[in-house]
C-alpha positions as CSV (number, residue, x, y, z in Angstrom):
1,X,-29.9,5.7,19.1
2,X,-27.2,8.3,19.6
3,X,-25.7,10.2,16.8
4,X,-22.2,9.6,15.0
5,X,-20.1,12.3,16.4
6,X,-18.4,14.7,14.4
7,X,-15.1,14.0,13.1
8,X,-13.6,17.4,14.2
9,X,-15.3,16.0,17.4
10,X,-14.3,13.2,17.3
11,X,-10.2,14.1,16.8
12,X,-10.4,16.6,19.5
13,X,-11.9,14.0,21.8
14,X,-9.5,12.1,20.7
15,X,-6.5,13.8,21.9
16,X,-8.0,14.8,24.8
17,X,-7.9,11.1,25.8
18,X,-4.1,10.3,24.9
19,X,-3.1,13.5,26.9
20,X,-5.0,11.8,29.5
21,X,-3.6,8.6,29.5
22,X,0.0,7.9,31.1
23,X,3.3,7.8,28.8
24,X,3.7,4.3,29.3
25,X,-0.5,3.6,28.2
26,X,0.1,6.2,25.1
27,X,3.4,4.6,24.0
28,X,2.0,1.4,23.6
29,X,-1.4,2.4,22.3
30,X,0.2,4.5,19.5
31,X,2.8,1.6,19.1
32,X,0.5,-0.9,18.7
33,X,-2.0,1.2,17.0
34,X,0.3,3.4,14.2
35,X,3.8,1.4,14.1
36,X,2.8,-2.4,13.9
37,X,5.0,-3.6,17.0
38,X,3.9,-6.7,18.4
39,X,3.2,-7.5,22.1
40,X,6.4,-9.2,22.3
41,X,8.2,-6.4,21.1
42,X,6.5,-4.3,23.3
43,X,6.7,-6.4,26.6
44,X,10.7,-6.2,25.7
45,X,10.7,-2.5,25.1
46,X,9.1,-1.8,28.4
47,X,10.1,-4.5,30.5
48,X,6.8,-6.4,30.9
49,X,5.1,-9.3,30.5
50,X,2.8,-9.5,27.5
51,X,-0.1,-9.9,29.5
52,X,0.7,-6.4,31.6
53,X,1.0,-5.0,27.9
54,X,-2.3,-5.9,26.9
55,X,-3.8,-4.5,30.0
56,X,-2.0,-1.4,29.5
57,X,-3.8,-1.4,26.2
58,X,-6.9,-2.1,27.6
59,X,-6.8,0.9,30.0
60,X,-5.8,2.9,27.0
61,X,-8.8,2.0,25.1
62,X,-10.6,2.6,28.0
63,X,-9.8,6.4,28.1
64,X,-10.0,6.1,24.5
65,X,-13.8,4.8,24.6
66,X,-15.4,7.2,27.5
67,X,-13.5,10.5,26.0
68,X,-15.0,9.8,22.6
69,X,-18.5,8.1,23.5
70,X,-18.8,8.9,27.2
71,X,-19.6,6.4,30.0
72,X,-21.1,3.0,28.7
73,X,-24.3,3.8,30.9
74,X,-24.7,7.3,28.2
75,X,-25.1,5.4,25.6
76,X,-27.9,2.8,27.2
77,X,-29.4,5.7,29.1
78,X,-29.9,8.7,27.1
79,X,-31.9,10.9,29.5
């Protein structure tokens, strides 16, 4: 089992990842993530559909995930 990253770590990792990410993956990851908006509200804002919003957010999380944690194989393959 891997260890619990630092949380100095884990914040710089962190922004590492939204600088990565594009301005339209970042607006609605903080959006959904730190304002409260709703999909809907979202998919208005941006001119999407809700379904394009939540595979913005998936992307998002995505960078999110493998800047923090690294690739999913790391943490099922160690060595």
């Amino acid at each position: 089992m891997k260890r619990p990253v630092c949380q100095r770590r884990f914040r710089r990792r962190g922004q590492r990842a939204l600088r990565r990410m594009t301005k339209r993956q970042r607006a609605i990851f903080t959006a959904l993530r730190f304002e409260g908006a709703s999909y809907q509200d979202l998919a208005e804002r941006h001119g999407l559909s809700v379904e394009e919003v939540q595979g913005e957010l998936a992307c998002a999380l995505s960078w999110l995930s493998r800047a923090v944690y690294g690739h999913w194989w790391q943490r099922w393959w160690p060595w």
